[in-house]
C-alpha positions as CSV (number, residue, x, y, z in Angstrom):
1,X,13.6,-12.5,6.2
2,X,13.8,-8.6,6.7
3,X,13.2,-9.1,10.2
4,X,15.7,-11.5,10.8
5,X,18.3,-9.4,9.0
6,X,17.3,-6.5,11.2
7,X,16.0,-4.2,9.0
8,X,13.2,-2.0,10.1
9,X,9.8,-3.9,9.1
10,X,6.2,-2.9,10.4
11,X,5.3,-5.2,13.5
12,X,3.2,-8.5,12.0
13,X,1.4,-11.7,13.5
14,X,1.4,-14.4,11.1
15,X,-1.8,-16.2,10.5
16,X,-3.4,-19.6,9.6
17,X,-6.4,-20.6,8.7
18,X,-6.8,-23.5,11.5
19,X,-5.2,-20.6,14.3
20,X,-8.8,-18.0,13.7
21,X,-11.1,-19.5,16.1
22,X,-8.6,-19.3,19.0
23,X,-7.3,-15.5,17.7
24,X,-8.2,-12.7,20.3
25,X,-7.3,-9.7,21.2
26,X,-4.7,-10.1,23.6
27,X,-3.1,-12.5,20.6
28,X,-2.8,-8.8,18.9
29,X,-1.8,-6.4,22.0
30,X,1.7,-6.0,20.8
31,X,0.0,-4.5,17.4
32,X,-1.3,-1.2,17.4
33,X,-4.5,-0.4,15.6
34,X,-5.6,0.9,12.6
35,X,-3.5,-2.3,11.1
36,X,-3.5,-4.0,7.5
37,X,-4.1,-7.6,6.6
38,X,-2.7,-9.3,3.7
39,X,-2.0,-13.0,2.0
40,X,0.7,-14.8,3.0
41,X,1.9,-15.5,-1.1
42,X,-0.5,-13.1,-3.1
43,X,0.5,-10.2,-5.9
44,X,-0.4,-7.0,-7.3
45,X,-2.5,-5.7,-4.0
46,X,-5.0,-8.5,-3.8
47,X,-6.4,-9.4,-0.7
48,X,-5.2,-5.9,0.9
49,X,-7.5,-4.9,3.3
50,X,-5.8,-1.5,5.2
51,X,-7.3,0.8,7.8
52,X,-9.1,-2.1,10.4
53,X,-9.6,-0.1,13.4
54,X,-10.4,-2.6,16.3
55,X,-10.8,-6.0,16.7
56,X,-14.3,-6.7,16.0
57,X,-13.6,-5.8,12.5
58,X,-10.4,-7.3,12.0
59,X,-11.8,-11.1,13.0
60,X,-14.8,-10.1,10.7
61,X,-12.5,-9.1,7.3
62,X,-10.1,-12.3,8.3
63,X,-13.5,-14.8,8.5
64,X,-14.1,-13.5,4.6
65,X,-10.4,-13.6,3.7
66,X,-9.9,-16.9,4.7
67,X,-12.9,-18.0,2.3
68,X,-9.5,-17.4,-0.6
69,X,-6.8,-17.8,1.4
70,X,-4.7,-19.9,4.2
71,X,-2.3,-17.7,5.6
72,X,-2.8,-14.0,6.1
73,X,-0.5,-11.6,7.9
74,X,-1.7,-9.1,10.0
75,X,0.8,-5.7,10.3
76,X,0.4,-2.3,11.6
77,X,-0.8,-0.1,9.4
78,X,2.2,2.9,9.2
79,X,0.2,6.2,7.9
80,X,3.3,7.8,5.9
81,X,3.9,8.1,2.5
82,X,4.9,5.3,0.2
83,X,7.8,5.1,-1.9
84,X,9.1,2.5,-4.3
85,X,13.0,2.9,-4.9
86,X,14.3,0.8,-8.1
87,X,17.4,-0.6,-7.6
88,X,19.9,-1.9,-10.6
89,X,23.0,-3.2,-9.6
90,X,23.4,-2.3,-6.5
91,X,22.7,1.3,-7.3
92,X,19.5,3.3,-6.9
93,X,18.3,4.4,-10.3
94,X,14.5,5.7,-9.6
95,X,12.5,7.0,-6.4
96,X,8.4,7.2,-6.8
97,X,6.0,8.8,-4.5
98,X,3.0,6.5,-4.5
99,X,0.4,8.1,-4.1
100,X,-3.4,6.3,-3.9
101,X,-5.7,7.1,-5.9
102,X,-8.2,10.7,-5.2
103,X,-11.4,12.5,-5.9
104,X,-12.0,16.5,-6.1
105,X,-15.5,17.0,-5.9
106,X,-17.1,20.0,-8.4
107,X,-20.2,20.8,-6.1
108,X,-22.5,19.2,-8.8
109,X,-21.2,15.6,-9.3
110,X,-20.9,12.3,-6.8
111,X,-17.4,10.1,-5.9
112,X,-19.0,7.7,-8.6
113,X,-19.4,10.6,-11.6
114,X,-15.8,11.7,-10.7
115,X,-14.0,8.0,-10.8
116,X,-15.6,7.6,-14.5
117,X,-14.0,10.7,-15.4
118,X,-10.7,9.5,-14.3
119,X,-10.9,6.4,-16.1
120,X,-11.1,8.6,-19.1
121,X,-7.7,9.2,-19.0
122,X,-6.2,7.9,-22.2
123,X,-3.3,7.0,-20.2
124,X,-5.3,4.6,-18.2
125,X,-6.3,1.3,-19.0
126,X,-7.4,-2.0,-17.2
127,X,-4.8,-3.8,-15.2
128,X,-1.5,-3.3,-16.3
129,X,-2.1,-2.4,-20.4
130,X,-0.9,1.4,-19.8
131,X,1.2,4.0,-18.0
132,X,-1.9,3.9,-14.9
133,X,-4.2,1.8,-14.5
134,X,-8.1,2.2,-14.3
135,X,-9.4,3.5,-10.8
136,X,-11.2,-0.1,-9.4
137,X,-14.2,0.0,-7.3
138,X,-13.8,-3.1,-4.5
139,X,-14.4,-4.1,-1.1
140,X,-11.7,-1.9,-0.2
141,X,-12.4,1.5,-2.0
142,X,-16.0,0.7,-0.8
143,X,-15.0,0.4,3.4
144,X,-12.6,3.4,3.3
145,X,-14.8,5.8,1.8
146,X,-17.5,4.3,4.2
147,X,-14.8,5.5,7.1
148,X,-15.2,9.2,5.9
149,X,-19.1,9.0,6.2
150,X,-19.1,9.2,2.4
151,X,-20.4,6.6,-0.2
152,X,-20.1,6.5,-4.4
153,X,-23.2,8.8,-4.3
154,X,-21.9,11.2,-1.9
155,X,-21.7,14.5,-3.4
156,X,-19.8,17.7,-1.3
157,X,-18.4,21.1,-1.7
158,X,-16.0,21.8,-4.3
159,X,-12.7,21.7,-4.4
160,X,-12.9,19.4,-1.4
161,X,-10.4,16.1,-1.7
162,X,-10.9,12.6,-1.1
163,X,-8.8,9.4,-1.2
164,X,-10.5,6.7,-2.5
165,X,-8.3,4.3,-0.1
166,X,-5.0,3.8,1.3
167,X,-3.4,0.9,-1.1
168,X,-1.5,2.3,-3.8
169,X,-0.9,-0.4,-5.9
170,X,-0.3,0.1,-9.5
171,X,-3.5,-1.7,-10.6
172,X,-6.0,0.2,-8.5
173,X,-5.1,3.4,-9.8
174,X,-2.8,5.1,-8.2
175,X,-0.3,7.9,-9.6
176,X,3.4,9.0,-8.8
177,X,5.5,11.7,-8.5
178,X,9.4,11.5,-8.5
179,X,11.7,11.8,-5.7
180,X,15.1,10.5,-7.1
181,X,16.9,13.4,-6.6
182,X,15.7,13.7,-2.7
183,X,16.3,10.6,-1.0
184,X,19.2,10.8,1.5
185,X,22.3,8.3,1.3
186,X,21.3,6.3,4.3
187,X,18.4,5.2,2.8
188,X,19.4,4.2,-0.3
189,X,22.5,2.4,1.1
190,X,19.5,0.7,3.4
191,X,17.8,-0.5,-0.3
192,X,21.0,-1.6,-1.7
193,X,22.3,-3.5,1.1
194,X,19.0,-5.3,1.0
195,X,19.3,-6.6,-2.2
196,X,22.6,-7.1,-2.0
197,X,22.1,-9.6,0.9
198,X,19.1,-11.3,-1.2
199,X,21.3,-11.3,-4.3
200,X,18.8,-9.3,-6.0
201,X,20.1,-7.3,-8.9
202,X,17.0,-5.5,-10.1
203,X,14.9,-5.0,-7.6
204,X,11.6,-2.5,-6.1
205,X,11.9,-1.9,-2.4
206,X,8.8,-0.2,-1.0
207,X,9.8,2.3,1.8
208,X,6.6,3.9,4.1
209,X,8.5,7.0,5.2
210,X,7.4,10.7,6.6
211,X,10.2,12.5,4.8
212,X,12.4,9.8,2.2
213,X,15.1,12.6,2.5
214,X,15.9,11.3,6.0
215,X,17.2,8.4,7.2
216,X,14.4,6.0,8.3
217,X,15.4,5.4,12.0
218,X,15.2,9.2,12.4
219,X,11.4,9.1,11.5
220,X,10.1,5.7,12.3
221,X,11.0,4.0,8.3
222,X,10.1,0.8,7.6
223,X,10.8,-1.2,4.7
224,X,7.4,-2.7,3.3
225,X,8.1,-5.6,0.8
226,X,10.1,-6.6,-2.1
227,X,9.7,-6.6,-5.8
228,X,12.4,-8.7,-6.8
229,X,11.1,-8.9,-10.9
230,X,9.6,-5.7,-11.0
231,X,7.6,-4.0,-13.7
232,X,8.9,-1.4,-15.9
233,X,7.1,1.1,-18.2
234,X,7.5,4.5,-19.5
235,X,5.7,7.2,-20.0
């Protein structure tokens, strides 16, 4: 729908189960790799699988998705920074930084050590019981820290940083930081013309952007889904 209404959206094949066995790569030339691959109809992250860097791998990680799911979509994977812009009313009330979840090593302790420690934080809970959410350990966080040569019992310098993987979705742990007061008019007239065409008067639009406080065909912007009965907490 975003692409029909012209607004910038990440460039996507969409997939069925039946269409796997005749994908190749020239079916996904006009994609550039790393890309993502999601379900066509899912929630809260599941089924992400981000960072796929050829084709070998993304035929092997659509074989096992399609053991859950029918459709998939495969998208290019934009490396910016995420943002999820509240709107209410055809006004933007909130801008977050989403930002995946992280590691910083001590020297002493491995990835695995460190992620318990997180989950300590009283202000973290399972799924969506508190302000964050526990750090999860999946397929995913497994395969991206595999990318970095590292694995839960890898144990480096201090003060070194890792991310733990690229989705930021609430329930795998990530955290924010606020940005309300630095997103430029162009992009939130973008956000509010979008849900003002859906009729969507509360509403999360996740931006990927380099810098939110430009507009988003000055730095190659895209618009990454909607959340059009969005989850509100506090803190």
């Amino acid at each position: 729908i975003l692409e029909d209404l012209k607004y910038p959206i990440a460039k996507s094949i969409y997939l069925k189960k039946k269409e796997l066995e005749n994908l190749n790569i020239e079916a996904v030339e006009k994609l550039k790799f790393p890309v993502i691959i999601k379900p066509n109809g899912e929630s809260h992250g599941r089924g992400v699988m981000m960072n796929i860097k050829n084709f070998e791998e993304l035929k092997e990680k659509l074989e096992n998705s399609f053991e859950l799911y029918k459709n998939m979509i495969i998208q290019e994977q934009i490396i910016w920074k995420e943002f999820r812009v509240l709107v209410l009313k055809w006004e933007v009330i909130l801008v977050l930084n989403r930002i995946p979840p992280y590691v910083i090593w001590d020297g002493i302790n491995d990835i695995n050590f460190h992620i318990n420690e997180l989950n300590k934080n009283p202000k973290r809970w399972d799924w969506y019981k508190n302000v964050y959410s526990n750090i999860v350990v999946d397929e995913e966080l497994l395969s991206f820290i595999e990318k970095q040569w590292f694995d839960l019992k890898s144990v480096m310098n201090s003060w070194e940083k890792i991310h733990l993987r690229w989705n930021s979705n609430l329930w795998t742990g990530w955290t924010w930081k606020c940005y309300t007061d630095i997103i430029c008019e162009e992009n939130k007239k973008i956000c509010v013309d979008i849900c003002s065409d859906l009729w969507f008067e509360i509403c999360w639009v996740d931006v990927i952007s380099s810098d939110i406080s430009k507009p988003l065909y000055e730095n190659w912007g895209i618009i990454l889904e909607l959340n059009d009965n969005p989850w509100l907490w506090g803190d």
